[in-house]
Structures are given as C-alpha cells and as structure tokens.
Steps between C-alpha positions, in 0.01 A plus 500: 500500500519427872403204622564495886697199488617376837875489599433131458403531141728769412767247629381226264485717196833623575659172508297389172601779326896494601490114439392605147691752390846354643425129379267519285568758242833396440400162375105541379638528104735152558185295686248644292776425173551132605170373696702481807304411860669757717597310817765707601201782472240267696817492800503873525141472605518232700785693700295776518214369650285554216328194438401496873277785454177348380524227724301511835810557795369159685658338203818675457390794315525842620083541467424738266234494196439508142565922516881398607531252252336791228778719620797263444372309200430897356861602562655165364281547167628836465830366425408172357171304455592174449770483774194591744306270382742205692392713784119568463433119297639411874203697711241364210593111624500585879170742489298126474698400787440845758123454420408148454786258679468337829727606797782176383436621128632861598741415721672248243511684244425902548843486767769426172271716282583798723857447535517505171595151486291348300291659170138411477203463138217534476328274220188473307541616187470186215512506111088519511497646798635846509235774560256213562667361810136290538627232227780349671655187322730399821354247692551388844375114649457455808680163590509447872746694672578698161406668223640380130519793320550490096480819280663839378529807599635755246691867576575475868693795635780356713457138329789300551678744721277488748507223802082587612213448282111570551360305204163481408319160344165373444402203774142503351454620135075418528524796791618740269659806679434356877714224364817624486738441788839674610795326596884601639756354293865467568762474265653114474205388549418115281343585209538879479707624260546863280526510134599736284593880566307771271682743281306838580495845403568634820583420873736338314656410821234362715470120454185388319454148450240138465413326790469127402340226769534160402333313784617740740460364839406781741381429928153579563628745741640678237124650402475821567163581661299224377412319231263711253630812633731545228308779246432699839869517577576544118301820559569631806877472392470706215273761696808558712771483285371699242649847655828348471451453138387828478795660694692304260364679206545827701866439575547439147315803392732712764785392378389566127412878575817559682681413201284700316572765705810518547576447060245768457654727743892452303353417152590810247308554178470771317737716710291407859432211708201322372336526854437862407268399233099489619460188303782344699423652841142386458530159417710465838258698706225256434756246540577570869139606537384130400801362755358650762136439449621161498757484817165694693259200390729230562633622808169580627403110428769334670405694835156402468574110457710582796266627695280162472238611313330192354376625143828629253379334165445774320764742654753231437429450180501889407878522622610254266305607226538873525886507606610213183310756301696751587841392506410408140424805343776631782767328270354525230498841508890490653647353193297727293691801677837317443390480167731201302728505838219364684462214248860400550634226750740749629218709708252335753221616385503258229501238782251663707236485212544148471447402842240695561247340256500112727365814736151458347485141396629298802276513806189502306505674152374899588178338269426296813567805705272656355227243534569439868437915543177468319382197713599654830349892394176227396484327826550823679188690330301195563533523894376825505 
C-alpha cells in the first residue's frame, strides 16, 4: 500500500532497513543465542543519526515524531525484535523527558540521548505492581535538597545498560495515584544499583533487568514536572509510545510473512510448491491482509499524536493491542506453513514467535488495552 511518505521518511526507512539487513541479520541468531546487548548494533544507529530522530532539533535531534520513530523501530523489528528494542526502550525513557522536563532537564540530558550517546529507561513496573502501576512500593523522602529513594523496580528494558532513567516512586502513599512522583536517574548514582538480568523467551537480546534503590540520593531538580505528577506522566508516556510497540509487533509480523513467503513460494510437496495449495495461499493472504490493517492503524496514529491532537487514549491503545495480535497469529501461522522447519532453531520464524508474544504483555497487557478502549468509547458516548 502507498503511503506518501516524504523523501525525509523514505530516507529514514531506508537507512533502518539497510542498517538491518547488513548488521543485523548476520548476527540476530548469535545475540538472540547468547543474551548479548548489541552495542556494536546501538553504534550503527548512533552513526546514522537514528536516535536523533525523535528528539526535538533544539536539542540535537533532527525533529521528527513518533511516525519516524514507527518507521525505523518497524524496519529494525523486521529483522530482529529484541535488537530494536535497545533502540525503542531508548525513545520510551526520553518521551517523559520531550513532554514533561524543564528547558535544563532537556538540554542535559535529551543532547547525549540523540547522539546516541547515552541509552535511556523508563521504570515503573514492580513485583505488585505490573498492570496496576497505582500500587507502587518505591518510595521517595523528601529530605531537603534531595529525595532518598528506597525500592524496586522489576523488568526494565535497557536496565543496566542504560546511563538515563525516568523512575517512578510514591512521595505520598495516603494520595493514592496523585501521589506518585517521577524522577531522572543517572547511572552511578549513591544508592542505585541493578540486580539481576532475566532469562526470557524472546528479545533474548535486549537487556531486561531489577532496579534496586537503597537510599538513593537524587537532587530535587531531578523531578520531572512536579511532585504528584508522576501517574499523569506514567500515562501520557505510554499513550505515546504505544505505536512504537505496535510497529514493533508489525516489524516482527513482516518479517514472519516474508519468510513465509518466500518457503512457500520454493517449498515442494507432492510434486508442486506448497504455495500452490488454497489452504497455503490463504492462510498468507489473510496474513498480509492483517499486516496491513495493522501498518494503516498504526501509521495513521503516530501522525495524529503528531499533529498535537490532545486526546490519543484509545487510538493508542488500539495499535498496540491490534498489531501484538497480529504478529501473533502472523507467526503462528508462519511456523505452521514451515511445518516442523519452522519449529527448529535453524529458521527465524521460530525466533520471531517468541518475541512477538512480550508484544502483548509489556506496555500494558492487551486486557488493559482493552479496558482503556472501553473507557474512552464510554466517555465519548457520554459527551454527546
């Protein structure tokens, strides 16, 4: 399908795509094999610019929006999941930032950020706090000039590798929600330390670690917005970033079907290639219908949060929900067509499947998708 991309954007997805397919592929079955953090991966971007692009151009970046960042975190996905992860955990830690930070806040730490310099996390998740991010367990007392900030956060994309951390933490538990606070961590700092790294499934080679704060001293002017603020930004984080989940997903999906493709296409049973039988040939045409229902919804999303429309809730969450769906059943479906091939190490659909199921857990299980829909399609039929 045509999308009218600019030469801008065609530009961008050009460079995603060669970056992944010349440095990527080679080495997605080693990193994905032996939990490796690709920094030699995370350089390639940097030298490319990449990381700049979500970040406003009065801070180093070259000024474009979440649709950009769709494009290249969609093309890096294609090719690997959890590599691209490194690279979209990064926009989920500065997003906070771009909206919420002062003018020193953004000029301290969105300038590295966009150079690719320095990684950012984002981090709220706790062990009793996962899709209720209202219960937080991480406190933060205010002592003077700083906050002391004790707690642990659990399965933080980027944790350890990262240098920038938003972290959310409770500076009044008796205020419930409106007493949660946000603050900008930097690595080093007294008290704040990472524990251990998960074992997972998939994105195997994105980092995933604990967060532990042991009287963590962090400078007052080191919240970001203001105190109570922190559930708001919590939100409003997710809102935006939620596309680049979903093109996630989507990349993954692509990259499934092309696979499938292309075996189906050279596959010979029964004296023909098995894309000649209807069963076969149907279960990809829904497959690359379903892709592109997707790529239309999320694309069309990302241009409307660009375009500064206030309200995205519920179109937000129906990117991440819809597109994880798909590239589920996407490679699902794949290995099915590879038959016992597909369930083998040596093909990447195998790998695909198993990143794309954090697709529709992390970012708010598709459950709480669902629920934020039904609130927002409520609220909009009672303004009528």
């Amino acid at each position: 399908m045509e999308y009218f991309l600019t030469e801008e954007q065609k530009m961008i997805k050009e460079t995603a795509r060669k970056i992944a397919e010349e440095k990527i592929k080679p080495k997605r079955a080693e990193y994905d094999e032996n939990e490796t953090f690709p920094w030699d991966i995370v350089e390639e971007l940097a030298k490319a610019d990449l990381f700049g692009v979500f970040v406003p151009s009065e801070y180093g970046g070259l000024g474009y929006g979440v649709f950009e960042l769709c494009l290249v975190i969609e093309e890096l996905s294609r090719v690997c999941g959890g590599i691209a992860l490194s690279y979209a955990g990064t926009a989920l830690g500065a997003f906070p930032i771009i909206l919420f930070g002062n003018e020193e806040q953004k000029k301290k730490y969105l300038s590295p950020i966009a150079r690719g310099e320095k990684l950012a996390a984002f981090a709220v998740t706790e062990p009793e706090a996962g899709s209720d991010i209202t219960n937080l367990n991480t406190t933060a007392k205010k002592e003077g000039d700083w906050y002391i900030l004790n707690g642990t956060k659990q399965w933080i994309t980027n944790g350890g590798e990262a240098e920038i951390y938003v972290v959310i933490a409770s500076t009044d538990k008796t205020k419930g929600p409106r007493g949660a606070t946000a603050f900008i961590l930097e690595k080093g700092m007294d008290g704040f330390n990472f524990g251990k790294k998960e074992k997972k499934l998939g994105i195997r080679a994105s980092a995933t670690r604990e967060l532990i704060f042991e009287n963590c001293k962090v400078p007052k002017e080191n919240v970001l917005g203001r105190e109570g603020m922190g559930f708001l930004i919590t939100i409003k984080n997710f809102d935006t970033s939620r596309p680049g989940v979903a093109a996630q997903a989507l990349g993954i999906a692509q990259g499934a079907f092309e696979e499938a493709l292309k075996y189906a296409h050279t596959r010979k049973q029964f004296g023909q290639t098995i894309i000649s039988f209807q069963a076969v040939s149907h279960i990809l045409a829904d497959m690359a219908t379903q892709i592109e229902a997707a790529r239309s919804l999320i694309y069309q999303t990302a241009k409307m949060i660009d375009s500064g429309i206030k309200e995205f809730s519920k179109e937000s969450a129906m990117c991440k929900l819809f597109a994880s769906d798909v590239a589920m059943k996407v490679t699902t479906d794949a290995i099915q067509i590879f038959g016992g091939y597909g369930y083998m190490k040596d093909y990447p659909v195998e790998k695909m499947f198993r990143d794309a199921k954090i697709t529709q857990i992390y970012e708010g299980t598709n459950q709480i998708q669902r629920n934020i829909i039904a609130l927002e399609l409520i609220k909009e039929l009672t303004k009528k």
